[in-house]
N, CA, C and O atoms as CSV, one atom per row, in Angstrom:
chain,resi,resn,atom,element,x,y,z
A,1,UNK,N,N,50.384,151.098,183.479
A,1,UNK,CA,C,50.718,149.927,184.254
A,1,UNK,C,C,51.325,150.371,185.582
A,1,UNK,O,O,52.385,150.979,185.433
A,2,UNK,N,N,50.912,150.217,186.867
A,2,UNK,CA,C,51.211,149.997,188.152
A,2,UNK,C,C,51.781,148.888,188.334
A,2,UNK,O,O,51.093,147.945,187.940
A,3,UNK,N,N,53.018,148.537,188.885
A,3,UNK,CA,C,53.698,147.901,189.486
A,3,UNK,C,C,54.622,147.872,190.628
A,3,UNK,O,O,55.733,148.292,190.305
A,4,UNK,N,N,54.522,147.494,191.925
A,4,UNK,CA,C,54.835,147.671,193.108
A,4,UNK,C,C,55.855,146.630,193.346
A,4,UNK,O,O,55.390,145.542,193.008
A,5,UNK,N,N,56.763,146.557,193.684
A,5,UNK,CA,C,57.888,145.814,194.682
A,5,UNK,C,C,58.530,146.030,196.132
A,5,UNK,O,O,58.687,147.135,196.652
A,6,UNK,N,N,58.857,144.870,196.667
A,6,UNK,CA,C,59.433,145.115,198.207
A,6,UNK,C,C,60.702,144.534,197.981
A,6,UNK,O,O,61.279,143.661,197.332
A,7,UNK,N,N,60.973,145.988,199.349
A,7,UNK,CA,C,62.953,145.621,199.092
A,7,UNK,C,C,63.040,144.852,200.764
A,7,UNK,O,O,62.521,145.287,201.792
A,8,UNK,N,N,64.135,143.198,200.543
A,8,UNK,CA,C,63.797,142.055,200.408
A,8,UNK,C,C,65.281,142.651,201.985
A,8,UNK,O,O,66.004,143.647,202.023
A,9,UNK,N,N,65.139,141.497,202.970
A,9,UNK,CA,C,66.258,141.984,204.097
A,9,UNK,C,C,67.873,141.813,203.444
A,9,UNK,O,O,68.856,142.108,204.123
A,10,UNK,N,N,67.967,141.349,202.183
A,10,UNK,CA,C,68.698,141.234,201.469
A,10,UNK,C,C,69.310,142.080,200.303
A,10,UNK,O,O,70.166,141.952,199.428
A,11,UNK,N,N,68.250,143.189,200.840
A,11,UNK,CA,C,68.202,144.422,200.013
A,11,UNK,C,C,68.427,144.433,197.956
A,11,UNK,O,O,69.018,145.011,197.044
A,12,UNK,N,N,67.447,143.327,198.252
A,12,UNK,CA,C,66.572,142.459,196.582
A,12,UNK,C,C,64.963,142.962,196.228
A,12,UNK,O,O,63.880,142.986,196.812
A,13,UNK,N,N,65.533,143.355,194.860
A,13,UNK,CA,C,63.977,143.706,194.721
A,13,UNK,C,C,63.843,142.604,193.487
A,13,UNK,O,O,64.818,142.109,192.921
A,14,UNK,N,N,62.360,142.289,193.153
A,14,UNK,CA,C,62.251,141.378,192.395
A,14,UNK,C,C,61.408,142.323,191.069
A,14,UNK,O,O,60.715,143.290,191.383
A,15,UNK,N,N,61.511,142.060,190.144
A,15,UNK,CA,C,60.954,143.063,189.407
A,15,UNK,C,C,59.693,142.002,188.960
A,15,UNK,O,O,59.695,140.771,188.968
A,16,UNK,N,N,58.624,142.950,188.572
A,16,UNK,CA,C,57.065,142.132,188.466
A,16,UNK,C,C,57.445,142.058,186.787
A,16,UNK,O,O,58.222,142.702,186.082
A,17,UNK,N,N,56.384,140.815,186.497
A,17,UNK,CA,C,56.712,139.864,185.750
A,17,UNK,C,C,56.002,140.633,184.566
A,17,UNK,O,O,56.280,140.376,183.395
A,18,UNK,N,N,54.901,141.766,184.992
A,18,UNK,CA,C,54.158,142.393,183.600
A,18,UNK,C,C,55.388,143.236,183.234
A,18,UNK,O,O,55.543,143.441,182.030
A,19,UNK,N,N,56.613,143.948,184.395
A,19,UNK,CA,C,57.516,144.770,183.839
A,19,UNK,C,C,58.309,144.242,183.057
A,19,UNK,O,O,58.526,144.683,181.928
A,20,UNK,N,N,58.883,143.163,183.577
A,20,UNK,CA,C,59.622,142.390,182.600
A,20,UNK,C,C,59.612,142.310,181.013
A,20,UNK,O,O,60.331,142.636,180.069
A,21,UNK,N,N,57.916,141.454,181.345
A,21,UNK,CA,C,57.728,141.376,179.579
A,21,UNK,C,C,57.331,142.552,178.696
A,21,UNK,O,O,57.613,142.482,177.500
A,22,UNK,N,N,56.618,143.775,179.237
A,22,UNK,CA,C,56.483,144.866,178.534
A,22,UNK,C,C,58.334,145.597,178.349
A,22,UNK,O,O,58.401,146.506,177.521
A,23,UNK,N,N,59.209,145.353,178.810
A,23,UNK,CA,C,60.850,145.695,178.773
A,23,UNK,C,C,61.120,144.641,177.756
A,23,UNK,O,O,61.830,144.963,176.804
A,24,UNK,N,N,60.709,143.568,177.814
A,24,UNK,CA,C,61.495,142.106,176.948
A,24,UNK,C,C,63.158,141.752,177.907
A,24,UNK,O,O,64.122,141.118,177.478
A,25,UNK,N,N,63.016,142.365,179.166
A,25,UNK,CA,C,64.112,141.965,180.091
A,25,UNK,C,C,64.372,140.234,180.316
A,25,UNK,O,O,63.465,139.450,180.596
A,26,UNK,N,N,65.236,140.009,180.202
A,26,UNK,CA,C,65.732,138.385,180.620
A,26,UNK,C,C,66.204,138.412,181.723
A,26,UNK,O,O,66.447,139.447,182.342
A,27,UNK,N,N,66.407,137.222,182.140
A,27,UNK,CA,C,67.435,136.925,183.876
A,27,UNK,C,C,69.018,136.778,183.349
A,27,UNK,O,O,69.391,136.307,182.274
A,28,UNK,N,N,69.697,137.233,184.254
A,28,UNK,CA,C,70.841,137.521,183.425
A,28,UNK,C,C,72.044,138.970,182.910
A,28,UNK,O,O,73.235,139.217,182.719
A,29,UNK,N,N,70.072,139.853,182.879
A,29,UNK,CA,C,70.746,141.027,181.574
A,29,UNK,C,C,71.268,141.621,182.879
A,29,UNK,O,O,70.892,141.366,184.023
A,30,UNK,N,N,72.372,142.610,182.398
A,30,UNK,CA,C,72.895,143.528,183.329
A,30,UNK,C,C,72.445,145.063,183.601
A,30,UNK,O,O,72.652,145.723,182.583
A,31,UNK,N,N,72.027,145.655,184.401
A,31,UNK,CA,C,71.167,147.229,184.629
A,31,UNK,C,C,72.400,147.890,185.481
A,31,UNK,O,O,73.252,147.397,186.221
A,32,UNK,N,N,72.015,149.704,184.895
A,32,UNK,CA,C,72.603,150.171,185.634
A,32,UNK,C,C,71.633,151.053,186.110
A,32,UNK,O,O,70.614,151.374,185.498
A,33,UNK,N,N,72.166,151.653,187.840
A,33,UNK,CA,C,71.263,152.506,188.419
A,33,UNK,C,C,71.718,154.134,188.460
A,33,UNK,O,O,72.711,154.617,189.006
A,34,UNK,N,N,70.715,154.774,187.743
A,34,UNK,CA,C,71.351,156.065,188.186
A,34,UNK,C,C,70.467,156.972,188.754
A,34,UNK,O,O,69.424,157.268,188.170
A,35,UNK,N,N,70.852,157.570,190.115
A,35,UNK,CA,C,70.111,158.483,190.776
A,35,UNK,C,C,69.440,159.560,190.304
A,35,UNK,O,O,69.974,159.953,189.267
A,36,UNK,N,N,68.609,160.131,190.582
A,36,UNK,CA,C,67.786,161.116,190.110
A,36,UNK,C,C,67.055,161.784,190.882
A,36,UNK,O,O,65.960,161.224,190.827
A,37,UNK,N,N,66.974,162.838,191.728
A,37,UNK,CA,C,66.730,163.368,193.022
A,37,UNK,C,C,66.174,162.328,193.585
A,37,UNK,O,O,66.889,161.328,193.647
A,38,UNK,N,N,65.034,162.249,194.049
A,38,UNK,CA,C,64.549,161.421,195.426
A,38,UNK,C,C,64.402,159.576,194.916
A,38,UNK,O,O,64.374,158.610,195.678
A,39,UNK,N,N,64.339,159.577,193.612
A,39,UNK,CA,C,64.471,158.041,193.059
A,39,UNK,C,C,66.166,157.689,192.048
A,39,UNK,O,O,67.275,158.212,191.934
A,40,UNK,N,N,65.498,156.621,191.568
A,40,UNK,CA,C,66.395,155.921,190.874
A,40,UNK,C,C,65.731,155.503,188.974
A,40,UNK,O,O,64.628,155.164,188.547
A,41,UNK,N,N,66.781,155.706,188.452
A,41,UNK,CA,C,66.715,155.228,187.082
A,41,UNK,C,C,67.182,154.131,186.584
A,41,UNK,O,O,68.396,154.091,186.383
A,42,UNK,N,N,66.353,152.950,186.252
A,42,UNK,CA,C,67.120,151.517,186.051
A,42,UNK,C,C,66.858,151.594,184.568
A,42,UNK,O,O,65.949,152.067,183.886
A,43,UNK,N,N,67.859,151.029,184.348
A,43,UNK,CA,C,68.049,150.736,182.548
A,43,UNK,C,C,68.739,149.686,182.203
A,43,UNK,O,O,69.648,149.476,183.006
A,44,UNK,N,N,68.681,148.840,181.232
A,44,UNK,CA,C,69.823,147.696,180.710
A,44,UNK,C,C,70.955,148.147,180.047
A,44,UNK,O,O,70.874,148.840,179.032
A,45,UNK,N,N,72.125,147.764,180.607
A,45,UNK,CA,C,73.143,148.264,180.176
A,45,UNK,C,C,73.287,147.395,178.435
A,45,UNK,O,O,73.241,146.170,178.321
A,46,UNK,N,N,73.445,148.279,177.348
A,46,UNK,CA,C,73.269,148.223,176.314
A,46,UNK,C,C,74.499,147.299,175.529
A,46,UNK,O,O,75.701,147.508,175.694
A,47,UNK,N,N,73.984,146.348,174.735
A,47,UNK,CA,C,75.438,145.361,174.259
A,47,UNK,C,C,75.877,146.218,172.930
A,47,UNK,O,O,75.338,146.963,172.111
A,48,UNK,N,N,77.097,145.703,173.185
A,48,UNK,CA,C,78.091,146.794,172.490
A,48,UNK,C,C,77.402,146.363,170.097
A,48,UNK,O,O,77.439,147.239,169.233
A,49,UNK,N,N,77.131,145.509,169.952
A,49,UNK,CA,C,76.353,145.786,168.425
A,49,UNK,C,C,75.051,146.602,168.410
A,49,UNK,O,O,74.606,147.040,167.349
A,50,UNK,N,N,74.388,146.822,169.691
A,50,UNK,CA,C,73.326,147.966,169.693
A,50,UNK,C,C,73.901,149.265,169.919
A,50,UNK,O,O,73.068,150.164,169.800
A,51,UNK,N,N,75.412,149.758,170.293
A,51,UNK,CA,C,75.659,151.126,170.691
A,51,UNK,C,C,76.702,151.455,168.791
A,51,UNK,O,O,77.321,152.484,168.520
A,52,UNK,N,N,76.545,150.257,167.892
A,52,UNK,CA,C,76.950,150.759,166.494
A,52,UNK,C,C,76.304,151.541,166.005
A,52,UNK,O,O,75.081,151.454,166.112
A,53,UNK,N,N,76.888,152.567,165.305
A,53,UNK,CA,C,76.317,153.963,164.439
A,53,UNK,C,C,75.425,154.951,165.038
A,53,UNK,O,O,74.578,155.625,164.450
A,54,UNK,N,N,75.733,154.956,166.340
A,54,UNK,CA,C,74.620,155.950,167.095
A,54,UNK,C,C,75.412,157.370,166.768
A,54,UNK,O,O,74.798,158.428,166.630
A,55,UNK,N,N,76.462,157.290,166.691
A,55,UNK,CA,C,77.160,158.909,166.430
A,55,UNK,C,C,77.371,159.143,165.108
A,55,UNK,O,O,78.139,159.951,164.586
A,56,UNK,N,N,76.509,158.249,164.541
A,56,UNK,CA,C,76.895,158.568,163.185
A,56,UNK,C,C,76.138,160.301,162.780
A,56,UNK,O,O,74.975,160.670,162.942
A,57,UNK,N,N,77.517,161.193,162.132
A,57,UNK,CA,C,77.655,162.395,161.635
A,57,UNK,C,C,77.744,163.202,162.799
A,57,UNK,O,O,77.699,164.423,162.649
A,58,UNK,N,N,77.834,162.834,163.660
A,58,UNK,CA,C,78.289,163.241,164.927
A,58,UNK,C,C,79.751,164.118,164.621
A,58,UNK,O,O,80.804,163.616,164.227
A,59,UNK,N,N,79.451,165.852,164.978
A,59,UNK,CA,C,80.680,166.595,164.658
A,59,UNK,C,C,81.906,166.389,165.587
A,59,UNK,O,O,81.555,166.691,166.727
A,60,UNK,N,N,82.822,166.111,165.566
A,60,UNK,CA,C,83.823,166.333,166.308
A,60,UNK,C,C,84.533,167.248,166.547
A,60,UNK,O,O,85.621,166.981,167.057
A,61,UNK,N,N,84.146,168.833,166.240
A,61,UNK,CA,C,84.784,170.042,166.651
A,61,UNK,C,C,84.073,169.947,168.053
A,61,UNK,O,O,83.082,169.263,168.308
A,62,UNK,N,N,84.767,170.761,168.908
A,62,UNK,CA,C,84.766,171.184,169.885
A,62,UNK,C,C,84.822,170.113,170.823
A,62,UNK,O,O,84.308,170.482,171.879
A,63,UNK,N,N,85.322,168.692,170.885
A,63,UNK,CA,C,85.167,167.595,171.638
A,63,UNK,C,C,85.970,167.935,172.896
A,63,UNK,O,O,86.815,168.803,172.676
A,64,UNK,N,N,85.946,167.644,173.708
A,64,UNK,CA,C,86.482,168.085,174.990
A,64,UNK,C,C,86.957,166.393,175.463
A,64,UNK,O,O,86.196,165.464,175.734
A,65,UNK,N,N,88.646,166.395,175.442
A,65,UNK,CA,C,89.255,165.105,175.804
A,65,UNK,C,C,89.912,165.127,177.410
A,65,UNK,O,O,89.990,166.261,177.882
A,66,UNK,N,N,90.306,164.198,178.143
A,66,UNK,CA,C,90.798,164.310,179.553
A,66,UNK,C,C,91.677,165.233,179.112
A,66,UNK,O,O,91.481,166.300,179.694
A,67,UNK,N,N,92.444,165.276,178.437
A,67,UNK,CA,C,93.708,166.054,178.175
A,67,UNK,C,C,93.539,167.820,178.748
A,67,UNK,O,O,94.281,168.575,179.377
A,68,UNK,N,N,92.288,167.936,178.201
A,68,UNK,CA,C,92.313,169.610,178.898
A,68,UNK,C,C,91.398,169.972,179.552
A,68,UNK,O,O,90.562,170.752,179.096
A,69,UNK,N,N,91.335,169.407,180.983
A,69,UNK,CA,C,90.892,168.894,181.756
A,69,UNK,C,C,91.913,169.712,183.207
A,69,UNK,O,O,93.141,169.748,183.286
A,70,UNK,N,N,91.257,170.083,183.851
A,70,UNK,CA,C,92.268,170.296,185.158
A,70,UNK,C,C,92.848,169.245,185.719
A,70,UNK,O,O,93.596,169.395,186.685
């Protein structure tokens, strides 16, 4: 799938409507952008009952806390 957008003098992009529904994105949801050399990475920022049990057995030796931290 090709999909093209223009950034708007309002500096708005509109996202195309096949991206949308192949994402299942709503109006509303919240994205975050993160850079990546010459582009950008958009993603939906994830609601907190989808980020349950992702660490599950996840070791906690060697965790590195602010505490020892310069």
């Amino acid at each position: 799938m090709t999909a093209t957008a223009t950034l708007s003098s309002k500096f708005q992009i509109s996202i195309p409507k096949a991206v949308r529904e192949k994402q299942h994105w709503e109006a509303g949801q919240e994205f975050v952008f993160i850079p990546k050399g010459k582009g950008v990475l958009v993603m939906p920022v994830p609601e907190l009952d989808e980020l349950a049990g992702i660490a599950k057995g996840a070791h906690k030796d060697g965790y590195r806390d602010r505490k020892d931290r310069y």
